[in-house]
C-alpha positions as CSV (number, residue, x, y, z in Angstrom):
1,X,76.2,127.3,89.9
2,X,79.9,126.6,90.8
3,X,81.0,128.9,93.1
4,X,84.6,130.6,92.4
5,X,86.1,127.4,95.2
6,X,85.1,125.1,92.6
7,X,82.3,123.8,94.9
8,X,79.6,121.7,93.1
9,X,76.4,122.4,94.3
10,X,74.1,119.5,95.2
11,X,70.3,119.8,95.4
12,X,68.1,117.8,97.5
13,X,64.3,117.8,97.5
14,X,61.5,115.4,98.5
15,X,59.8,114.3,95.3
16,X,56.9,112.5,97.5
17,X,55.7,109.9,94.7
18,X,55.4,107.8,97.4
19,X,51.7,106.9,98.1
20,X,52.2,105.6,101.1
21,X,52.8,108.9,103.0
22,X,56.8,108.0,102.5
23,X,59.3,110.9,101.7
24,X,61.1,110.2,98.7
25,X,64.3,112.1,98.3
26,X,66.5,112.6,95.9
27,X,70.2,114.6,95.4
28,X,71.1,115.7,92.0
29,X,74.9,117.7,91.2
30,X,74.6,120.5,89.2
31,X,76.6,118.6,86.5
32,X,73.2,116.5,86.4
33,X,74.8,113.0,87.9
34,X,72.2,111.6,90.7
35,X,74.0,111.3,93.7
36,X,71.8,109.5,96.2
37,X,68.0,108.9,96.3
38,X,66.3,107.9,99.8
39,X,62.6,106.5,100.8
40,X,62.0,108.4,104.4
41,X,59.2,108.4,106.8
42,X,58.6,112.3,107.3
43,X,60.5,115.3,106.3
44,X,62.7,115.3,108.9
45,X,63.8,112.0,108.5
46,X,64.2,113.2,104.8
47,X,66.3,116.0,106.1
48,X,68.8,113.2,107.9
49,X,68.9,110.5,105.3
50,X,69.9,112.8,102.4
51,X,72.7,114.3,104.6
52,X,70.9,117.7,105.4
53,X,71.2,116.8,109.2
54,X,73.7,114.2,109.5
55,X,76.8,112.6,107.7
56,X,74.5,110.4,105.7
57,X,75.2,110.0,101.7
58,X,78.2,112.8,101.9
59,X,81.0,109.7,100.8
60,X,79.1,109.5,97.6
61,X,79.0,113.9,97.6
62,X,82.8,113.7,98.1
63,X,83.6,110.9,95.9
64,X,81.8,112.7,93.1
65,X,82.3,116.6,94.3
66,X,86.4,116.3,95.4
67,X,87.0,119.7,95.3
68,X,84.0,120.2,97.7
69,X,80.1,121.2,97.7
70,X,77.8,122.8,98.9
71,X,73.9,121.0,99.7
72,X,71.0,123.1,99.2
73,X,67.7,122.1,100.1
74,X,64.5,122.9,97.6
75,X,61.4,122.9,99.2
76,X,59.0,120.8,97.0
77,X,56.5,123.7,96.2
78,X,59.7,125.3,94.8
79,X,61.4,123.0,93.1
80,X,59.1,123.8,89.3
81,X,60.6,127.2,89.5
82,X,64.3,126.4,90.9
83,X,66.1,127.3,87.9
84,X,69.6,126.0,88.8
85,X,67.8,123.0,89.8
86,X,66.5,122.7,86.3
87,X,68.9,122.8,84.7
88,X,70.9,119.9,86.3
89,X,67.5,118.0,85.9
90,X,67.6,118.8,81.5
91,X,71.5,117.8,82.3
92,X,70.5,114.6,83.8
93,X,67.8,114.0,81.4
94,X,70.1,114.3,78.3
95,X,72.3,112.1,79.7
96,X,69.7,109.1,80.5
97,X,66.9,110.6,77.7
98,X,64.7,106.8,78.6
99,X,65.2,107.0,82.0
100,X,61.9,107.3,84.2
């Protein structure tokens, strides 16, 4: 999904595994690398850790992504069917096959 400016895109979504009512976000580059995960109290908070809203976690974006990128949020009911984003998740998964 690298645009023709050699932007990376990075996809955030709230995996909510947390049974406490928590958030749980998580940032994953195309390439499949985890950038950043966060534990947030709502969706908006989400939104602001992950670096939606705010500056937050974009040093480890550029340190990884130098020639830019782009974040796009996937709303949890569509992140089964995201297909970019599942294919950075079978990237990641190859790469760490007994992780999680």
């Amino acid at each position: 999904m690298t645009t023709e400016s050699n932007k990376k895109t990075i996809f955030i979504w709230d995996n909510n595994e947390e049974q406490s009512g928590d958030r749980h976000g998580i940032a994953l580059c195309e390439d499949g690398v985890v950038l950043a995960e966060h534990v947030s109290s709502s969706l908006d908070w989400l939104k602001h850790d992950m670096g939606l809203t705010s500056e937050w976690k974009h040093e480890a974006y550029r340190t990884h992504c130098p020639q830019g990128y782009q974040l796009v949020f996937v709303d949890q009911h569509m992140v089964a069917s995201h297909e970019a984003l599942n294919v950075a998740y079978k990237l990641s998964r190859l790469a760490h096959p007994n992780f999680g």
